[in-house]
N, CA, C and O atoms as a CHARMM CRD file, in Angstrom:
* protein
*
  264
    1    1 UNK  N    -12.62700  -6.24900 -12.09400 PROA 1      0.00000
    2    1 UNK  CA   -11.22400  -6.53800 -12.22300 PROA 1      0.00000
    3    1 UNK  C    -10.60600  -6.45200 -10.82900 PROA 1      0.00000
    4    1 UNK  O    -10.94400  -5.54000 -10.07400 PROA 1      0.00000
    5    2 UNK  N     -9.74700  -7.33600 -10.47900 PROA 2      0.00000
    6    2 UNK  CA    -9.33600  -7.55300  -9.09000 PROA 2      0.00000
    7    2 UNK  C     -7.46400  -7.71700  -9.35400 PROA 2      0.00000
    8    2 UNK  O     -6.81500  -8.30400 -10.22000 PROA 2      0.00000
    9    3 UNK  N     -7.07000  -6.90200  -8.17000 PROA 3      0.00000
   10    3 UNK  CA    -5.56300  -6.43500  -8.53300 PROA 3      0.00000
   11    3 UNK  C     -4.99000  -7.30300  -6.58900 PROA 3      0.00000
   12    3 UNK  O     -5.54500  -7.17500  -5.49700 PROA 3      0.00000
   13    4 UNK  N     -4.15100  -7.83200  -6.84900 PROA 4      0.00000
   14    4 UNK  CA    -3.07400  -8.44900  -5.60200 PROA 4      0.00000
   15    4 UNK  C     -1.85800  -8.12600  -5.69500 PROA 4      0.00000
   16    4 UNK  O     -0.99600  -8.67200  -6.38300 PROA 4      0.00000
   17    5 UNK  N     -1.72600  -6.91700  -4.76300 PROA 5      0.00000
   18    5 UNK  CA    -0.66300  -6.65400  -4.35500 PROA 5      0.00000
   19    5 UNK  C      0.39100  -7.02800  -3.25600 PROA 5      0.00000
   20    5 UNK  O     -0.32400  -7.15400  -2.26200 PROA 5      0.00000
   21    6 UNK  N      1.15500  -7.17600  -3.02300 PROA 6      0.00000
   22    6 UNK  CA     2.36700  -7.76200  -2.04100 PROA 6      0.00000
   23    6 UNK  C      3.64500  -6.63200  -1.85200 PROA 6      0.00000
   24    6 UNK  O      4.06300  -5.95400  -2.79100 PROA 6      0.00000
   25    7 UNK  N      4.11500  -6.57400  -0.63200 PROA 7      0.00000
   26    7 UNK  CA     5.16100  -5.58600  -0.38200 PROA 7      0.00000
   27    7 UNK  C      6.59800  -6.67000   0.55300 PROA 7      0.00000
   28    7 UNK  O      6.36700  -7.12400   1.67400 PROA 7      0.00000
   29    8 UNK  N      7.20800  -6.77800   0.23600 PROA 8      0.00000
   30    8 UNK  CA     8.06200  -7.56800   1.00200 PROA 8      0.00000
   31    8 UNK  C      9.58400  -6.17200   1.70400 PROA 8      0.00000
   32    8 UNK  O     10.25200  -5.33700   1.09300 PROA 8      0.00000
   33    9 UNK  N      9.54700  -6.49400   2.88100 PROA 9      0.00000
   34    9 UNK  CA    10.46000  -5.09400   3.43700 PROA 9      0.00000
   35    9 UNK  C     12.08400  -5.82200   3.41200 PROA 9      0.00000
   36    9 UNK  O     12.59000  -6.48000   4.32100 PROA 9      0.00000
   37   10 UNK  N     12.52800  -5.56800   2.43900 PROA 10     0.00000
   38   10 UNK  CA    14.31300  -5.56100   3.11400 PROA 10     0.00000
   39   10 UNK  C     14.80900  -5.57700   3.85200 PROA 10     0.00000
   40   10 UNK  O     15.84100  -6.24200   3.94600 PROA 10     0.00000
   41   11 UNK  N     14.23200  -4.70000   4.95900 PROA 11     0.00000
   42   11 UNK  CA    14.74300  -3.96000   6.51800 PROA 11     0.00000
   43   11 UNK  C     15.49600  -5.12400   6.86100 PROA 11     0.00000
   44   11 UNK  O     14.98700  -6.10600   6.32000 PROA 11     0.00000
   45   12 UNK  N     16.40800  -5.38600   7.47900 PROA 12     0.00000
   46   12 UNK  CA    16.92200  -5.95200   8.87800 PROA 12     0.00000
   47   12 UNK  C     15.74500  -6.61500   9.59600 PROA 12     0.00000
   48   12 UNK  O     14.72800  -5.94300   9.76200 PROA 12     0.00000
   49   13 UNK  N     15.79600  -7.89000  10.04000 PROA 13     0.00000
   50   13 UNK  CA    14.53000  -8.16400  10.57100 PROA 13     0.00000
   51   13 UNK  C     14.37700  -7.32800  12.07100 PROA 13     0.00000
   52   13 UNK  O     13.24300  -7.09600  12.48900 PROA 13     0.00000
   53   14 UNK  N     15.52900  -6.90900  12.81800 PROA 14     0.00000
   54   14 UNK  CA    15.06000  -5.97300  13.80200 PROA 14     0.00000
   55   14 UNK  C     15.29800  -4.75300  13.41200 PROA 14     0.00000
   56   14 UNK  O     16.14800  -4.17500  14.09000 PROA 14     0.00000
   57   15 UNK  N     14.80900  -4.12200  12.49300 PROA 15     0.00000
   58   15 UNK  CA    14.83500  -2.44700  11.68200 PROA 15     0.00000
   59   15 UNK  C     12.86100  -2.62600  11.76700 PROA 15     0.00000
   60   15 UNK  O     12.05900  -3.55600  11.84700 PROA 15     0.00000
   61   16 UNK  N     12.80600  -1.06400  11.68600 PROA 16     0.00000
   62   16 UNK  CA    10.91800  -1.01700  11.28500 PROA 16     0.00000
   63   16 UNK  C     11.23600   0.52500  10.59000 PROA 16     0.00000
   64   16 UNK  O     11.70200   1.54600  11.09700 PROA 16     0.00000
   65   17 UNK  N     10.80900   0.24500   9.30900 PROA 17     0.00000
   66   17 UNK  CA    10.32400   1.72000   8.63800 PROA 17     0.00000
   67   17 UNK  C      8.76200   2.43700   8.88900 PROA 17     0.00000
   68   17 UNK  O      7.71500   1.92300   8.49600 PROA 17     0.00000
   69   18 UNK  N      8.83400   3.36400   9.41900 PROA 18     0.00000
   70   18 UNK  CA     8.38600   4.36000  10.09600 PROA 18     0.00000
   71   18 UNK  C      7.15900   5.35300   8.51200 PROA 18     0.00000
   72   18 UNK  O      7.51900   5.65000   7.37300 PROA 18     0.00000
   73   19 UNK  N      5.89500   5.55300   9.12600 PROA 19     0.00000
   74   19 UNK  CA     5.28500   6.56000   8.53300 PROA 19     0.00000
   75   19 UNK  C      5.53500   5.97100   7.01600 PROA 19     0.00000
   76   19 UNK  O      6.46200   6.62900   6.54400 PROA 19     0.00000
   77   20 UNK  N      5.14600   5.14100   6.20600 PROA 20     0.00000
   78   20 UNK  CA     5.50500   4.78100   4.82400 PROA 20     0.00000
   79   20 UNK  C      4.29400   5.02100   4.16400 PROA 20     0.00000
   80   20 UNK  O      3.13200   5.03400   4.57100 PROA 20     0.00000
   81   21 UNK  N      4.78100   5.20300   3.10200 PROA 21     0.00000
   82   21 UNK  CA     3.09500   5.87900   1.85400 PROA 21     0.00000
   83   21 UNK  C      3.91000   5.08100   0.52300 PROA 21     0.00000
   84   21 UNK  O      5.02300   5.14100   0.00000 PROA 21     0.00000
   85   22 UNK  N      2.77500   4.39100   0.35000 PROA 22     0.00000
   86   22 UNK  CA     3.31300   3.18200  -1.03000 PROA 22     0.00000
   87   22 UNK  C      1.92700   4.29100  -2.12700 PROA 22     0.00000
   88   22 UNK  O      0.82600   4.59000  -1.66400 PROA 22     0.00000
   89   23 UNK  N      2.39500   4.68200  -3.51300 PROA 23     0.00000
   90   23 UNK  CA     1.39600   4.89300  -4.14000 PROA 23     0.00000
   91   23 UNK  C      1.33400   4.25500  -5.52100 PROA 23     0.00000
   92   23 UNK  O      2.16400   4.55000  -6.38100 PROA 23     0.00000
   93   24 UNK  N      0.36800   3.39500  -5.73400 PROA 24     0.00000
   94   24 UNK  CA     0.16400   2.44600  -6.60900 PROA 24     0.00000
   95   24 UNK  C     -0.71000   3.18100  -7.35800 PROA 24     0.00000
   96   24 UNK  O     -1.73400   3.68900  -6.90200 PROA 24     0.00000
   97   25 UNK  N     -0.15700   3.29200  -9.05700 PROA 25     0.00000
   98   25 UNK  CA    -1.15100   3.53700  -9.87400 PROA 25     0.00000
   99   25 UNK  C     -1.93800   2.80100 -10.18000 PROA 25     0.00000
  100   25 UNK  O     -1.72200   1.59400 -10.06700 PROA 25     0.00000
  101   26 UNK  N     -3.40900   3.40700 -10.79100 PROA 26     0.00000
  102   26 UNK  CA    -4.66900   2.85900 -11.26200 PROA 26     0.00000
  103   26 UNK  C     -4.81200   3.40400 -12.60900 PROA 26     0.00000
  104   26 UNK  O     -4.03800   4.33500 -12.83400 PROA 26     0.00000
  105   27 UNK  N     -5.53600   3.10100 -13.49900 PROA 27     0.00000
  106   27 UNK  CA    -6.09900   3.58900 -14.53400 PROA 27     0.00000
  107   27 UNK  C     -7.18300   5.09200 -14.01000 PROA 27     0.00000
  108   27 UNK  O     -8.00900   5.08100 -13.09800 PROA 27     0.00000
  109   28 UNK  N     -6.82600   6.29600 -14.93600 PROA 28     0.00000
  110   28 UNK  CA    -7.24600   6.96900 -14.74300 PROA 28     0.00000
  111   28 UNK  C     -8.92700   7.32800 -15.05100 PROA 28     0.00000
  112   28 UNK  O     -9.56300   8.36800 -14.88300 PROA 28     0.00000
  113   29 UNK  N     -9.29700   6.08000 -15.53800 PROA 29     0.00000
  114   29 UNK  CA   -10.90700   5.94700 -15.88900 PROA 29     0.00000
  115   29 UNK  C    -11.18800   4.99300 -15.04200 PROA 29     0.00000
  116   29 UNK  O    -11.78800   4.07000 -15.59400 PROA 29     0.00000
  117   30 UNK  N    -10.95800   4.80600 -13.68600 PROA 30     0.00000
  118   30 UNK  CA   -11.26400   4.13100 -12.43400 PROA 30     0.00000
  119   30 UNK  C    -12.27000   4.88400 -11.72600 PROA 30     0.00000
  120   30 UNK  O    -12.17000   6.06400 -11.39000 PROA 30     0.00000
  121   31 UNK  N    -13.03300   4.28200 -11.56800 PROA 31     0.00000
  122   31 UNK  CA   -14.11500   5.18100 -10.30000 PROA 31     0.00000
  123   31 UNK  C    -14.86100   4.45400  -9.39700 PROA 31     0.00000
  124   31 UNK  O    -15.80100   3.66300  -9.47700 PROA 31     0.00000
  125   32 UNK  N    -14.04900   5.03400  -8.33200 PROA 32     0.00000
  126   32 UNK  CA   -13.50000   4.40500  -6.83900 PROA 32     0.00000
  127   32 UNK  C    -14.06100   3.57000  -6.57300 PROA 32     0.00000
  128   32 UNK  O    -15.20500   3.31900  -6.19500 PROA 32     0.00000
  129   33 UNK  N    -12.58600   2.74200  -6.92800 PROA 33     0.00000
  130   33 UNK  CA   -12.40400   1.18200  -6.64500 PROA 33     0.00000
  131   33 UNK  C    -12.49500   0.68900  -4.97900 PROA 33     0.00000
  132   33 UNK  O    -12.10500   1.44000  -4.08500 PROA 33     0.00000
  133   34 UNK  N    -13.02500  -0.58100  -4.72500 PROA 34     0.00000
  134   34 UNK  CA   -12.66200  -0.82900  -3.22300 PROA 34     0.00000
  135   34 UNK  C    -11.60500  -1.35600  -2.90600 PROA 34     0.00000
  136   34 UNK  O    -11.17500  -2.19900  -3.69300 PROA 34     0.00000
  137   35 UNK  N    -10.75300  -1.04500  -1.57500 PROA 35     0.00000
  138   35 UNK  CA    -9.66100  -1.18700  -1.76200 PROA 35     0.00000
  139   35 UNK  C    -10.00400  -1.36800  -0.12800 PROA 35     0.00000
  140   35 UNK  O    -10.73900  -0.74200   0.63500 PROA 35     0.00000
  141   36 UNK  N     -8.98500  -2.70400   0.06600 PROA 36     0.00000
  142   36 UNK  CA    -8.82400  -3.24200   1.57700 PROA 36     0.00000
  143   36 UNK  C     -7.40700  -3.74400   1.38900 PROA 36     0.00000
  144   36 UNK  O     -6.80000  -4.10300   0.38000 PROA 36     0.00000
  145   37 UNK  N     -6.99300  -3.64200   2.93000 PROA 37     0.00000
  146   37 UNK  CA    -5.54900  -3.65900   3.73000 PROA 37     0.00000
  147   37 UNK  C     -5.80900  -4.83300   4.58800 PROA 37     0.00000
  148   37 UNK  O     -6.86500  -5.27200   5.04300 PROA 37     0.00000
  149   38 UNK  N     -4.38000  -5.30000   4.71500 PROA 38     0.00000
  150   38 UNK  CA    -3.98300  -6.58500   6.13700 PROA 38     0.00000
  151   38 UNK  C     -3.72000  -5.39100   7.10300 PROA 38     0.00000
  152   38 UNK  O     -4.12300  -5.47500   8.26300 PROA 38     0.00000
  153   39 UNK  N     -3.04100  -4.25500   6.65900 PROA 39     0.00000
  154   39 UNK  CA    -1.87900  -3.45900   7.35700 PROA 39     0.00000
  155   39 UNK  C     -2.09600  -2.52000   6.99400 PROA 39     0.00000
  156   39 UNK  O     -2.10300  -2.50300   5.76300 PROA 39     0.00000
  157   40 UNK  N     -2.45800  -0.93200   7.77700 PROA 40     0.00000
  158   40 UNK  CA    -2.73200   0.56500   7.26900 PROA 40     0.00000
  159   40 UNK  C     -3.72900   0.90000   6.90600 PROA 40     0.00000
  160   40 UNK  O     -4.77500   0.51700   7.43000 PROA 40     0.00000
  161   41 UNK  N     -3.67000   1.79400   5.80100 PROA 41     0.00000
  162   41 UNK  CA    -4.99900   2.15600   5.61400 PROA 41     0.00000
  163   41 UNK  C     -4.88500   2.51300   4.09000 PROA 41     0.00000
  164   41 UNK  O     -3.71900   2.73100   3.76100 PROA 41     0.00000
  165   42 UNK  N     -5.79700   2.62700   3.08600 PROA 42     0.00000
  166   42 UNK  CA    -5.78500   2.47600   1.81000 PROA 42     0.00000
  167   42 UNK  C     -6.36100   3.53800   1.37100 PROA 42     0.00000
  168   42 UNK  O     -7.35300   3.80200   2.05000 PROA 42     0.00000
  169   43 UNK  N     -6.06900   4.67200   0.05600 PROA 43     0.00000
  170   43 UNK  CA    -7.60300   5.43700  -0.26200 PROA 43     0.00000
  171   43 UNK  C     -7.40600   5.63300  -1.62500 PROA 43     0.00000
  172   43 UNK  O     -6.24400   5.60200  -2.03000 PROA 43     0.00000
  173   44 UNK  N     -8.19300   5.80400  -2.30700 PROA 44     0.00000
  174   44 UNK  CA    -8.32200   6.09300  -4.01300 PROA 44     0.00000
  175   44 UNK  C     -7.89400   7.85400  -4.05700 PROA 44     0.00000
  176   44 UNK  O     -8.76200   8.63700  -3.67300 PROA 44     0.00000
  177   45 UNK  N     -6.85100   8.28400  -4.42600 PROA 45     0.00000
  178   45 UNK  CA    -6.31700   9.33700  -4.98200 PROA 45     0.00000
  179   45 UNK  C     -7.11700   9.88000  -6.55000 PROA 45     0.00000
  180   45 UNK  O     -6.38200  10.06600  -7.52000 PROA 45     0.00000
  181   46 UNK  N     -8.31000  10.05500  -6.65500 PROA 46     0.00000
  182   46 UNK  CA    -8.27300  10.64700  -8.29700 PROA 46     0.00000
  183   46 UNK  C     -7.41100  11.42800  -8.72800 PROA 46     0.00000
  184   46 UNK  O     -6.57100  11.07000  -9.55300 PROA 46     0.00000
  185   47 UNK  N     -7.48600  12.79500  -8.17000 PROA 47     0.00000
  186   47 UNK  CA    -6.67000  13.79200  -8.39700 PROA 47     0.00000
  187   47 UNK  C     -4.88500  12.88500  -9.06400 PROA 47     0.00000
  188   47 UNK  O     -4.44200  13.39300 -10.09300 PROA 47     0.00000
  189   48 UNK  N     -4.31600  12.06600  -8.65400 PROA 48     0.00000
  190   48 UNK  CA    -2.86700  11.39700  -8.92200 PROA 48     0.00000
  191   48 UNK  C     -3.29300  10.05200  -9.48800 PROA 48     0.00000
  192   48 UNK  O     -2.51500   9.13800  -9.21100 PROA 48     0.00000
  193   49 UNK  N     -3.99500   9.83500  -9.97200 PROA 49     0.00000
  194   49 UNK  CA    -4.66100   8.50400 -10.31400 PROA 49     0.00000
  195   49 UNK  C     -3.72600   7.73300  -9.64400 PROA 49     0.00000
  196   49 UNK  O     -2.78900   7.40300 -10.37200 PROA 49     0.00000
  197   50 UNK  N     -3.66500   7.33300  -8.50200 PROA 50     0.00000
  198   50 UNK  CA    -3.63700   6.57700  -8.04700 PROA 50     0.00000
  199   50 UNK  C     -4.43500   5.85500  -6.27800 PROA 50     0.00000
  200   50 UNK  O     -5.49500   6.29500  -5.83200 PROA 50     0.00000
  201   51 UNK  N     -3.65300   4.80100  -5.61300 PROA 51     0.00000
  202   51 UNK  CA    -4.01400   4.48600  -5.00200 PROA 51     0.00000
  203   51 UNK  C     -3.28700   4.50600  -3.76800 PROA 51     0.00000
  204   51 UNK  O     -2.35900   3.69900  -3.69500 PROA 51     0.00000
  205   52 UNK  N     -3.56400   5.47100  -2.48500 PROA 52     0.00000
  206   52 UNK  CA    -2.27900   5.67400  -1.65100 PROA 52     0.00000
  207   52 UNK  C     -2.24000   4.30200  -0.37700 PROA 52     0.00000
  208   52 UNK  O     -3.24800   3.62300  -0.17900 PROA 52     0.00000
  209   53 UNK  N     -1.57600   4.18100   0.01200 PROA 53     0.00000
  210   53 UNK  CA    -1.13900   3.19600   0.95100 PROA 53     0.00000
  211   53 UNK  C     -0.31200   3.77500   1.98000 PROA 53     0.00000
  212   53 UNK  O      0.84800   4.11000   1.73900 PROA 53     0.00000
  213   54 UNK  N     -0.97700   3.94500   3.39400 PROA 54     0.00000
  214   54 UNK  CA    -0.17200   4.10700   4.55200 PROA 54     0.00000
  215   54 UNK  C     -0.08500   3.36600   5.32800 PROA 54     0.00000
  216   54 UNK  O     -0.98000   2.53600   5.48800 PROA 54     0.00000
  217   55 UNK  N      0.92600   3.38900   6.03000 PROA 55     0.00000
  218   55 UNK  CA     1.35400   2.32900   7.01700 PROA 55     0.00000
  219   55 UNK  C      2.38600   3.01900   8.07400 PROA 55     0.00000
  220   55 UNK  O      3.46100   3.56900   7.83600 PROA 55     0.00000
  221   56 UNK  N      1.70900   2.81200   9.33700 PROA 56     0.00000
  222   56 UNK  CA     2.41400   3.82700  10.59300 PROA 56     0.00000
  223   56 UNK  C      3.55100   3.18200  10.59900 PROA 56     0.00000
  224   56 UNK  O      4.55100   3.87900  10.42500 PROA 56     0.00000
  225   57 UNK  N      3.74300   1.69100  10.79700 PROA 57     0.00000
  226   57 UNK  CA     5.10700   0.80600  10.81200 PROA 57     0.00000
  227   57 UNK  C      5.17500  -0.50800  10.40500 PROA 57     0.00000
  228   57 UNK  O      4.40500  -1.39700  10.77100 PROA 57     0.00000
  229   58 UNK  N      6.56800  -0.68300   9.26100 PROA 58     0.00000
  230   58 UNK  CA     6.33600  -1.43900   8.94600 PROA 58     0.00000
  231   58 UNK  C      7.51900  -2.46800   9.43500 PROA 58     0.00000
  232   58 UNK  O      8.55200  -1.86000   9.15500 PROA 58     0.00000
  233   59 UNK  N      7.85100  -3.61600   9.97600 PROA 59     0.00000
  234   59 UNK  CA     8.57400  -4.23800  10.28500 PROA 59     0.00000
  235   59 UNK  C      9.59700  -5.30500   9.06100 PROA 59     0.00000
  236   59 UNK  O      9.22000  -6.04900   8.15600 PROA 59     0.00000
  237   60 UNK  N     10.79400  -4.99700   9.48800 PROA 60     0.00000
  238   60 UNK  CA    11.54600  -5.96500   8.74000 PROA 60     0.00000
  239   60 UNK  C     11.69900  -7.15000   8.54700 PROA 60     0.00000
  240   60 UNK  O     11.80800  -7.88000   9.53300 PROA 60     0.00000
  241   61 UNK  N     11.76000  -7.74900   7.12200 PROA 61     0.00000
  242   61 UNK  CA    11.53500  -9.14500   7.01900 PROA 61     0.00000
  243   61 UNK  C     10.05200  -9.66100   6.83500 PROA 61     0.00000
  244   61 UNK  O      9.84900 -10.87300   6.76400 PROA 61     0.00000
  245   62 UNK  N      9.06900  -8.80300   6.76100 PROA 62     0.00000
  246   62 UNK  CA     7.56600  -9.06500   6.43000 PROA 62     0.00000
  247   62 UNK  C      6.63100  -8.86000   5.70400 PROA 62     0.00000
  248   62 UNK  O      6.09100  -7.77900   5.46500 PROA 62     0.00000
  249   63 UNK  N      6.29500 -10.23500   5.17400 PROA 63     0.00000
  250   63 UNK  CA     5.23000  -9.98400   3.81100 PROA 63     0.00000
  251   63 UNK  C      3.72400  -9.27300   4.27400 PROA 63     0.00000
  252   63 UNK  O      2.91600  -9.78600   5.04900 PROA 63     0.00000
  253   64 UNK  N      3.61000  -8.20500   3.71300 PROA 64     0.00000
  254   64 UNK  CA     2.44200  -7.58700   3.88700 PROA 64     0.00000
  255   64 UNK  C      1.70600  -7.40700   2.22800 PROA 64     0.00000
  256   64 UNK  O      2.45700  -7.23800   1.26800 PROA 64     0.00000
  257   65 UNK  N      0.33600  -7.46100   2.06000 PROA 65     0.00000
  258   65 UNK  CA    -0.41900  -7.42000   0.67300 PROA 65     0.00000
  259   65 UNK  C     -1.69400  -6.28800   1.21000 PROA 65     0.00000
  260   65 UNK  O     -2.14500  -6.06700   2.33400 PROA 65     0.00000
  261   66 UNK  N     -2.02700  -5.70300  -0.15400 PROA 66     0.00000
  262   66 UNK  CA    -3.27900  -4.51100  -0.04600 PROA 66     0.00000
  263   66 UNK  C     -4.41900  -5.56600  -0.79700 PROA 66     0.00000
  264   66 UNK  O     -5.57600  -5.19200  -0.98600 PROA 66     0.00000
């Protein structure tokens, strides 16, 4: 099963949000899924069933997908 995600930023196109953690749930009978980024870094959370998403900066006005 294959999941496409997309994040589109609001910001001001000259604004950048700083240090961001997106956490996307998974089904809690998941066992660890692969998970790739355009942008950041991705990891399978069991413990929160979910899936965390960091990103040092993210710029305004830009489509980014996990």
């Amino acid at each position: 099963m294959g999941y496409f995600k997309g994040w589109v930023s609001f910001l001001c196109i000259c604004s950048t949000a700083t240090n961001v953690e997106i956490e996307v749930p998974v089904p809690s009978d998941a066992a660890n899924p692969n998970i790739r980024t355009s942008m950041g870094s991705a990891a399978y959370a069991p413990e929160r069933d979910a899936m965390v998403w960091k990103v040092k900066s993210f710029p305004g006005g830009k489509v980014t997908t996990t």
